[in-house]
C-alpha positions as CSV (number, residue, x, y, z in Angstrom):
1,X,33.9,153.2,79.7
2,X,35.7,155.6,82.5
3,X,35.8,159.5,82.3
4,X,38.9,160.3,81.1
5,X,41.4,162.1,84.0
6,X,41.3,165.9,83.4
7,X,45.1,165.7,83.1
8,X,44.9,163.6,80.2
9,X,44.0,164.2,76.4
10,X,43.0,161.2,74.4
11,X,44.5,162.5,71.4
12,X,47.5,163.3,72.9
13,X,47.8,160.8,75.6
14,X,46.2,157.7,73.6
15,X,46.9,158.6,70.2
16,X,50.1,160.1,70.2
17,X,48.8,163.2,68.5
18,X,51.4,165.4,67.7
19,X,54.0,163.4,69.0
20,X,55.1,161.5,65.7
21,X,58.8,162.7,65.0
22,X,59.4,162.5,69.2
23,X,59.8,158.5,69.2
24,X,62.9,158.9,66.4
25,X,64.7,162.0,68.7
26,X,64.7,159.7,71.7
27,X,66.0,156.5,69.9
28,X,68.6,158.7,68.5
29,X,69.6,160.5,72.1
30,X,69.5,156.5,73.7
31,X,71.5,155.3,70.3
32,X,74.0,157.8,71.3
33,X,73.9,156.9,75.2
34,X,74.6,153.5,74.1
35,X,77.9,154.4,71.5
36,X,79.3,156.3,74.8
37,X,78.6,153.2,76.6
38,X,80.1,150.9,74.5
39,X,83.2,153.1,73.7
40,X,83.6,153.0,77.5
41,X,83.5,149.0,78.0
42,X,86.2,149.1,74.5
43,X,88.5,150.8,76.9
44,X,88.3,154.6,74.6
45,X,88.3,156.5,77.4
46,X,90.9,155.0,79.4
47,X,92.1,152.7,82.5
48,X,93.8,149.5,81.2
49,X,97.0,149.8,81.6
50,X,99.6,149.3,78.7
51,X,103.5,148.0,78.8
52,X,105.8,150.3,77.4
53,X,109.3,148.3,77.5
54,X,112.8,149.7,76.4
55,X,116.3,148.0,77.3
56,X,119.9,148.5,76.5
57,X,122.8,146.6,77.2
58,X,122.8,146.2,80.5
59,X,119.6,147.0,81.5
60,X,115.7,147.5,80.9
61,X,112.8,149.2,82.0
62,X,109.3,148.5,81.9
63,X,106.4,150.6,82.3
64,X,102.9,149.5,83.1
65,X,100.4,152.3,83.3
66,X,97.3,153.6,81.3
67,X,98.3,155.7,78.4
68,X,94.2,157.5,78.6
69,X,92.9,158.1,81.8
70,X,89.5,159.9,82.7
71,X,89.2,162.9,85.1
72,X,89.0,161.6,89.0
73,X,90.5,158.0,88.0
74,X,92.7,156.1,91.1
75,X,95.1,154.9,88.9
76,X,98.2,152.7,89.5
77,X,102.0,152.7,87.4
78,X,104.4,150.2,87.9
79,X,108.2,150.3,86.9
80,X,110.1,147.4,86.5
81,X,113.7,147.4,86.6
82,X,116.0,144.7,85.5
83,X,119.8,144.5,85.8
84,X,121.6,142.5,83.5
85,X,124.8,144.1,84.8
86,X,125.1,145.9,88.2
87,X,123.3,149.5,88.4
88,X,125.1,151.2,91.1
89,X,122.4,153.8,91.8
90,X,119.4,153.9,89.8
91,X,117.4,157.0,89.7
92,X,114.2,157.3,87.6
93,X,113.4,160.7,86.1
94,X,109.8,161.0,84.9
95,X,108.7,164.2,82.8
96,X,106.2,166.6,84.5
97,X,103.2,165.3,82.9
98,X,102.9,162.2,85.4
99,X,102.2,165.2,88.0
100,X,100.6,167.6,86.3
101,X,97.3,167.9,87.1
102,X,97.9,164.8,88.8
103,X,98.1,163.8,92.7
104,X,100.7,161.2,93.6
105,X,99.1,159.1,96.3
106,X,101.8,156.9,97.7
107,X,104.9,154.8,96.4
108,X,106.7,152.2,97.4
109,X,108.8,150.7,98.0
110,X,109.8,154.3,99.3
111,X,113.0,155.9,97.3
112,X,116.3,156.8,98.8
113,X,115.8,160.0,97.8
114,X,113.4,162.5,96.3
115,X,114.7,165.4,94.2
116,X,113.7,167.2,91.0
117,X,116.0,167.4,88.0
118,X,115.1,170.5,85.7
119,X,111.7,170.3,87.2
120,X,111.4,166.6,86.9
121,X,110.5,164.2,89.7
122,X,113.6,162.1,90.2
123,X,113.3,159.1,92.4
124,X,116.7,157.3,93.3
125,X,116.2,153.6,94.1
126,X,120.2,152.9,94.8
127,X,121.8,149.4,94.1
128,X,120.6,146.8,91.8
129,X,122.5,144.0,91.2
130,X,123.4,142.2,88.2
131,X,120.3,139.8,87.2
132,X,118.0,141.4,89.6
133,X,114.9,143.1,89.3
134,X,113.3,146.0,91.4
135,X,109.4,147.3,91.5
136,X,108.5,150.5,92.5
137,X,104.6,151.8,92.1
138,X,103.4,155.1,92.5
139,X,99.2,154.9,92.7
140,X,97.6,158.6,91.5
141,X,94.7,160.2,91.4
142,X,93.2,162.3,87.9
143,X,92.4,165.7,89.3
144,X,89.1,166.5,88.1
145,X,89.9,169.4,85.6
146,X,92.3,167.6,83.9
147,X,91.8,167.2,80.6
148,X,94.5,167.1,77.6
149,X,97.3,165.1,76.4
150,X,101.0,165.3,77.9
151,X,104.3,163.8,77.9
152,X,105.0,161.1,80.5
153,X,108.4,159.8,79.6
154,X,110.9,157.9,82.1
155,X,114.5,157.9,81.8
156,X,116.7,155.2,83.9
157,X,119.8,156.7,85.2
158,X,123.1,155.3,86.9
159,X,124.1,157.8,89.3
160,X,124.3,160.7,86.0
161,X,124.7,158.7,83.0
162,X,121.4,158.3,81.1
163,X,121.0,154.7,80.9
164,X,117.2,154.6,78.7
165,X,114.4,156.0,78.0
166,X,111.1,155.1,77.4
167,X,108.9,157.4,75.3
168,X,104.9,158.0,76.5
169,X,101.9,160.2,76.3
170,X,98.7,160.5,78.2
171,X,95.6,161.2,77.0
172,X,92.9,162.7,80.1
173,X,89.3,162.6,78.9
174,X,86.6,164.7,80.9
């Protein structure tokens, strides 16, 4: 039989010596790897997108975006807006949290106008007629310290008169 390296320790090396209660500490720590990694393919820590849908007489609006996001995520949110009677200028008004600690990329199709309603984005799309639909996407980024949940509601306006809103929060995981 071979000299045994200097390096190694047949006890320890072979035998396992010493070493008895290390085997359960690194299934745990790769049990744990794996519940992080299945959480993440169940969708826990964000990215699908969800519809959030609201309509009145007239009108409705639907919202397809992720409701929990992860910090650095290119994300995109689509708003759908269908006439069932003319909308003579449609504005959408989305609370603060879809900028906060967010970076709006692009939109389009680009808005008539840009403006800011008590601190609010506003975005005004103009004319839709009756039994029409019109798409606008904005496509953000997660800043990296994000982290938190925060309101990211829409409202559908004609012109000044509130039309709908729709009701969501956003959950940023590290």
């Amino acid at each position: 039989m071979a000299d045994v390296p200097a390096e190694l320790s047949v006890e320890r090396h072979r035998d396992h010596v010493g070493r008895q209660r290390r085997p359960l500490s690194r299934r745990i720590l790769l049990g744990l790897l794996a519940l992080v990694l299945l959480l993440g393919l169940l969708n826990v820590f964000g990215q699908r997108p969800a519809t959030s849908r609201e309509s009145v007489p007239g009108a409705s609006l639907k919202v397809y975006a992720p409701t929990r996001l992860r910090s650095g995520l290119f994300y995109e949110a689509r708003f759908t807006i269908e006439a069932t009677r003319e909308i003579e200028n449609a504005v959408l008004v989305l609370d603060s949290g879809w900028l906060e600690g967010m970076t709006l990329n692009t939109l389009a199709p680009g808005p008539l106008e840009e403006s800011s309603r008590d601190g609010k984005p506003a975005f005004r799309l103009g004319h839709v007629p009756a039994g029409d639909k019109h798409l606008f996407f904005l496509q953000f980024q997660v800043n990296p310290t994000n982290i938190g949940r925060r309101s990211q509601d829409v409202t559908l306006l004609d012109g000044e008169t509130p039309l709908l809103t729709i009701d969501r929060t956003v959950t940023v995981w590290p």
